[in-house]
SESEKOL-224586 format. One record per residue (C-alpha): residue in one letter; x, y, z. Coordinates in steps of 0.2 Angstrom, whole numbers, padded with zeros to 4 digits. Layout:
{pt 'A', {X, Y, Z}};
...
***
This chain:
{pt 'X', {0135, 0316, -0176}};
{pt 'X', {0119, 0309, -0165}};
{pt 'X', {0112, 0320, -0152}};
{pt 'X', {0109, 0312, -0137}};
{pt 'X', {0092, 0310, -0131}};
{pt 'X', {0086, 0304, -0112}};
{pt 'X', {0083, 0286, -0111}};
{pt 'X', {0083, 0286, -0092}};
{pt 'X', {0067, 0280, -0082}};
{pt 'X', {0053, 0293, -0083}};
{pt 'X', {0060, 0306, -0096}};
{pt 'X', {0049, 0313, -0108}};
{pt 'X', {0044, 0301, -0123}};
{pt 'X', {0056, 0301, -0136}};
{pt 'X', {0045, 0310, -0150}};
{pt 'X', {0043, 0324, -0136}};
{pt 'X', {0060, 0328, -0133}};
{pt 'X', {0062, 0330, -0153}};
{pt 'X', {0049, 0340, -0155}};
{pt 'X', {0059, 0349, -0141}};
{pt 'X', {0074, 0351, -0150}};
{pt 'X', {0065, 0354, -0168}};
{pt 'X', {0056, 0370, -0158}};
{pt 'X', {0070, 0377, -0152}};
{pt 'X', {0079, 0376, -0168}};
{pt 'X', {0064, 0384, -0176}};
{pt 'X', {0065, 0397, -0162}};
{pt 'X', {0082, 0401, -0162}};
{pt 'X', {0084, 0403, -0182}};
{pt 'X', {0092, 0386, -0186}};
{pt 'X', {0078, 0381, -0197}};
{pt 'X', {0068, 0397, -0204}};
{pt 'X', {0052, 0400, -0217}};
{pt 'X', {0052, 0390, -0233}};
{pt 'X', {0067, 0378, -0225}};
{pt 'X', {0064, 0359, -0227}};
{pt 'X', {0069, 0350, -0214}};
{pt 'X', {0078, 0333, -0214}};
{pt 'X', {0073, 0318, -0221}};
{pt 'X', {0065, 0304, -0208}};
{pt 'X', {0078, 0294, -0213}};
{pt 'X', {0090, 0308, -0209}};
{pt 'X', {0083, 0311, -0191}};
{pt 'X', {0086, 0291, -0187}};
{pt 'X', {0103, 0293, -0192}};
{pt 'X', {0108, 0309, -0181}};
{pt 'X', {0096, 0305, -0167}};
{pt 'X', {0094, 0288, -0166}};
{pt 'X', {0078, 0286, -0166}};
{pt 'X', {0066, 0275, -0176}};
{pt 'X', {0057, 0282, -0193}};
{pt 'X', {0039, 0280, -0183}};
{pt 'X', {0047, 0294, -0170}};
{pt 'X', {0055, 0305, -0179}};
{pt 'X', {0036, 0306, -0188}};
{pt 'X', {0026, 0307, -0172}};
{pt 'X', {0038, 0325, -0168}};
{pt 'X', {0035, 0330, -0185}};
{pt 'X', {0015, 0328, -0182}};
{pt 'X', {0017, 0339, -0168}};
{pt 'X', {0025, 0351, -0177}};
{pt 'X', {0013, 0351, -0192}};
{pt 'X', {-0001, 0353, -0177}};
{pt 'X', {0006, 0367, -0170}};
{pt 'X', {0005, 0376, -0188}};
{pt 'X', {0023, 0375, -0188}};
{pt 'X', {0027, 0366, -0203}};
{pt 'X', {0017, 0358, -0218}};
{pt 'X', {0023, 0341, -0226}};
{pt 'X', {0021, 0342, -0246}};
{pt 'X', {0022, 0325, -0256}};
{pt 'X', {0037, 0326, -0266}};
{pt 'X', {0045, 0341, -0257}};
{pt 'X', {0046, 0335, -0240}};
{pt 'X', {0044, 0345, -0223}};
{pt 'X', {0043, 0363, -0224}};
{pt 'X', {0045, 0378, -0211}};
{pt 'X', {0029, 0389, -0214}};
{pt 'X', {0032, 0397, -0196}};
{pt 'X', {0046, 0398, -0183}};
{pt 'X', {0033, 0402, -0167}};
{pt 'X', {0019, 0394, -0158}};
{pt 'X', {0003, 0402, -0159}};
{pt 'X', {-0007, 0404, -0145}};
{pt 'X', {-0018, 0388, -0146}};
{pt 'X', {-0024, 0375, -0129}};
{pt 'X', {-0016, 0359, -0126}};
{pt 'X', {-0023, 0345, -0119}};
{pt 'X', {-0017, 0326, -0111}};
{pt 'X', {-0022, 0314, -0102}};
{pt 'X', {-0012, 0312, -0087}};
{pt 'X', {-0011, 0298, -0075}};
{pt 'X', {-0017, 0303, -0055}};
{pt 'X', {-0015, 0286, -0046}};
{pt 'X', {0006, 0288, -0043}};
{pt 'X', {0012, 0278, -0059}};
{pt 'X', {0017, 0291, -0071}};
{pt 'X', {0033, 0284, -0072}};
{pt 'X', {0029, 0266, -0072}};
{pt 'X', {0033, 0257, -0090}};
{pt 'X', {0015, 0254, -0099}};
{pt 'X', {0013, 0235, -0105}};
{pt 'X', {0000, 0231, -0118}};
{pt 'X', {-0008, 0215, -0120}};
{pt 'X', {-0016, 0212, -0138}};
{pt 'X', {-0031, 0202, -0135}};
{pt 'X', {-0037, 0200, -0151}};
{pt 'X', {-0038, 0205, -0169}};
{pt 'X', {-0052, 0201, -0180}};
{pt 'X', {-0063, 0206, -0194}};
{pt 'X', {-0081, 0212, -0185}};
{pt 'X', {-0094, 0224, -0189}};
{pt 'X', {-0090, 0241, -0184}};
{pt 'X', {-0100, 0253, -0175}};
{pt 'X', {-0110, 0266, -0185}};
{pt 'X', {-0099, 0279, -0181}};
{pt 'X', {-0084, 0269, -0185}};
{pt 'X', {-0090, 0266, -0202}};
{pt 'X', {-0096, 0281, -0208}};
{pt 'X', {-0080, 0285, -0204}};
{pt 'X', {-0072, 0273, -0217}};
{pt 'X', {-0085, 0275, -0231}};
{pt 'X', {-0090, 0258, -0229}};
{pt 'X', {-0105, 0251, -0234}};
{pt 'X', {-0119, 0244, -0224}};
{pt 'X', {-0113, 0224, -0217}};
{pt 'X', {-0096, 0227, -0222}};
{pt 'X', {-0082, 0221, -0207}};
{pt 'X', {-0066, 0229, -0202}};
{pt 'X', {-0052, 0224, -0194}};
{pt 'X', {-0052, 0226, -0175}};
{pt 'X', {-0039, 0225, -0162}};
{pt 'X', {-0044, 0222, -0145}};
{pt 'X', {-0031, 0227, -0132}};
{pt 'X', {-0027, 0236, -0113}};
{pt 'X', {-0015, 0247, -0105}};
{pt 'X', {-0007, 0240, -0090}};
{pt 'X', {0005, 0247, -0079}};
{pt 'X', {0008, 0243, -0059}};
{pt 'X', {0002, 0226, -0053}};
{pt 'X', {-0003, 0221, -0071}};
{pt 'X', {-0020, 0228, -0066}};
{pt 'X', {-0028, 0236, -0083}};
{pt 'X', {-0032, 0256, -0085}};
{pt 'X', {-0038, 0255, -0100}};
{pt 'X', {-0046, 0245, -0115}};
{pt 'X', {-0042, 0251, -0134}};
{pt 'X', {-0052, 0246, -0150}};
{pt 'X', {-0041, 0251, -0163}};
{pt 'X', {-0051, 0250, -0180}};
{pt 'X', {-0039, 0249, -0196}};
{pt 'X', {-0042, 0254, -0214}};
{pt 'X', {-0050, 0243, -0226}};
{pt 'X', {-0034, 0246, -0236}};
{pt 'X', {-0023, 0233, -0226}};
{pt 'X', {-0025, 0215, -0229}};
{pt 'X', {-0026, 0203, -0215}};
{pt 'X', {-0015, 0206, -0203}};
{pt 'X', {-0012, 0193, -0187}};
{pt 'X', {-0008, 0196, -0168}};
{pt 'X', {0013, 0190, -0173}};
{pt 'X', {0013, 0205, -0186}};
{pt 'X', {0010, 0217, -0174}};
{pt 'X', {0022, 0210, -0161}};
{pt 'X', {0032, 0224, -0164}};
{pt 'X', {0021, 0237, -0163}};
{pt 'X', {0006, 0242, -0171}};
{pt 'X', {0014, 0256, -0181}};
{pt 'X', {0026, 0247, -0186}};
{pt 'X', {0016, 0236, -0194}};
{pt 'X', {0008, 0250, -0202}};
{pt 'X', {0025, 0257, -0209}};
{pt 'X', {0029, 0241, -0215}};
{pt 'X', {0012, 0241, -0227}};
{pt 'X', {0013, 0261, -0231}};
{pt 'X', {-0002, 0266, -0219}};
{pt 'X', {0011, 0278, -0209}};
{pt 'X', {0003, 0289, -0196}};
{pt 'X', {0005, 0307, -0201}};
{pt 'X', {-0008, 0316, -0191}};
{pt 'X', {-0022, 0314, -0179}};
{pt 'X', {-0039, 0320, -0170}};
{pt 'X', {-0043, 0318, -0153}};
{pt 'X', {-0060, 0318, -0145}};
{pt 'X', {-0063, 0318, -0125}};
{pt 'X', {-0081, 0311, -0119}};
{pt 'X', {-0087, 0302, -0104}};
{pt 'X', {-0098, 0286, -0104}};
{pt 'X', {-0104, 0274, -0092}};
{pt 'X', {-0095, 0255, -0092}};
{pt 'X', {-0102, 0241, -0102}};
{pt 'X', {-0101, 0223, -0100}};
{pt 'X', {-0087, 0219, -0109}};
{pt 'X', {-0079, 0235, -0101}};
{pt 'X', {-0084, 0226, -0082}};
{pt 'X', {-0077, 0209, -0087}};
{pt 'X', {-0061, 0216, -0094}};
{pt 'X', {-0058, 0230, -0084}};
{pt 'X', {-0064, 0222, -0069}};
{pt 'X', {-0077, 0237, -0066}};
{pt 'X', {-0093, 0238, -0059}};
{pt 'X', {-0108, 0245, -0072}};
{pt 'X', {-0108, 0263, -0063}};
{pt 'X', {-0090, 0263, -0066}};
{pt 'X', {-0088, 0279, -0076}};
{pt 'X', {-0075, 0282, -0089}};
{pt 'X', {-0067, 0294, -0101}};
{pt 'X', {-0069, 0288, -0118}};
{pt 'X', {-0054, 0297, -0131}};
{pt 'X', {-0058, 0292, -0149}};
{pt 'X', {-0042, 0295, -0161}};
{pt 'X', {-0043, 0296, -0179}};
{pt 'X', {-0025, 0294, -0186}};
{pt 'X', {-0023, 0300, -0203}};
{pt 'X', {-0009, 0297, -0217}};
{pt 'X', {0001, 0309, -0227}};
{pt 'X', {-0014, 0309, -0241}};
{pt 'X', {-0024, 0313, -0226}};
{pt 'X', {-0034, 0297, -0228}};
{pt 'X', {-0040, 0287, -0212}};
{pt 'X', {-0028, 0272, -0206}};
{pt 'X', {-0035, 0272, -0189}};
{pt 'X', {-0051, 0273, -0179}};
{pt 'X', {-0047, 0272, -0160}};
{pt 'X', {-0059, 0271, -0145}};
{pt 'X', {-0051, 0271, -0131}};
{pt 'X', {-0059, 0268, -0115}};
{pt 'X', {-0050, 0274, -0098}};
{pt 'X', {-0053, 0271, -0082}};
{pt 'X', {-0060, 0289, -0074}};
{pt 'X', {-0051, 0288, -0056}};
{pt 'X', {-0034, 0283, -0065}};
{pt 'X', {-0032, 0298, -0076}};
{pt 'X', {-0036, 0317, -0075}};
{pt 'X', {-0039, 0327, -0092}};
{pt 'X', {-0030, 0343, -0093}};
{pt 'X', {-0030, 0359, -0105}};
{pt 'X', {-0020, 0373, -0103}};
{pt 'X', {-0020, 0387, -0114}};
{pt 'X', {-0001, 0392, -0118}};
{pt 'X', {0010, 0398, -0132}};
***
């Protein structure tokens, strides 16, 4: 039997009201240590939800030192409480919370990473990787924010129709599934290309968060550098159980 989730205008993502419901299960004794808990496949048939969600809930968990996932095992309970640890989001402060986020894909294409980017890969010196351009829009079509989403070497060539559906899907599709990932906040100036998409002004500032997305090998899939718009967004951290 599914259990309903919130679909309604400005509820919580769906992977957040999982990791909801897998919490309080873990809290309440439901699932306790050395469990494993269902299958993806399992949580799609009772919740409802795609494959790609039910594994963003399960990140969470495995996150929060909640849960480990073992190849051949599956997902197992190695604690049934939180540990004191700080969370932290980025938050919209311009009034559109709950307005529906619309990404454009402007391009994908095989470029010279940055330095960073392919140290981060293992890649040798002159060697390209597939980018892919795009921004987050919301109200009045009026851009917030400009991704790079750098994608493993592993993939071959993928086109803007492959990831019509989503990039993750595309991933899933090709076995490069999202298991985990690692945030890191900075703050930099605008570029050009930042001005001319954007439509910012060079001493525009804006919070850069760079995302490494990891697979259940714990190998890199994904090198993101995404670049907000400081005056739409506010960074938070609080310090909770």
């Amino acid at each position: 039997m599914k259990q309903e989730l919130d679909y309604t205008r400005g509820a919580k993502p769906l992977y957040a009201q999982l990791y909801d419901i897998l919490l309080h299960k873990l809290k309440t004794g439901e699932y306790k240590k050395n469990d494993i808990l269902p299958t993806e496949a399992e949580f799609e048939e009772r919740f409802g939800v795609s494959r790609i969600t039910a594994r963003r809930a399960l990140a969470e968990l495995v996150a929060k030192g909640l849960v480990k996932r073992q190849a051949g095992i599956g997902t197992m309970v190695i604690s049934t409480s939180e540990k004191q640890g700080v969370k932290t989001r980025m938050s919209l402060v311009d009034g559109q919370q709950q307005v529906p986020i619309n990404r454009k894909n402007l391009k994908l294409e095989f470029i010279l990473p940055p330095e960073v980017v392919a140290e981060a890969f293992g890649l040798t010196s002159g060697e390209k990787l597939q980018c892919l351009t795009r921004t987050i829009c919301r109200q009045n079509e009026v851009p917030a924010q400009l991704n790079y989403i750098w994608l493993t070497p592993r993939l071959e060539a993928l086109t803007l129709e492959d990831i019509t559906n989503g990039l993750y899907s595309a991933l899933e599709a090709r076995g490069e599934n999202i298991d985990a990932f690692q945030d890191v906040i900075t703050a930099e100036m605008a570029t050009e290309e930042d001005c001319n998409i954007l439509n910012v002004a060079f001493s525009e500032p804006l919070l850069i968060k760079t995302r490494k997305g990891f697979n259940e090998k714990g190998e890199l899939v994904e090198y993101t550098i995404a670049r907000h718009i400081a005056r739409f967004y506010q960074y938070r951290v609080e310090n909770s159980r």
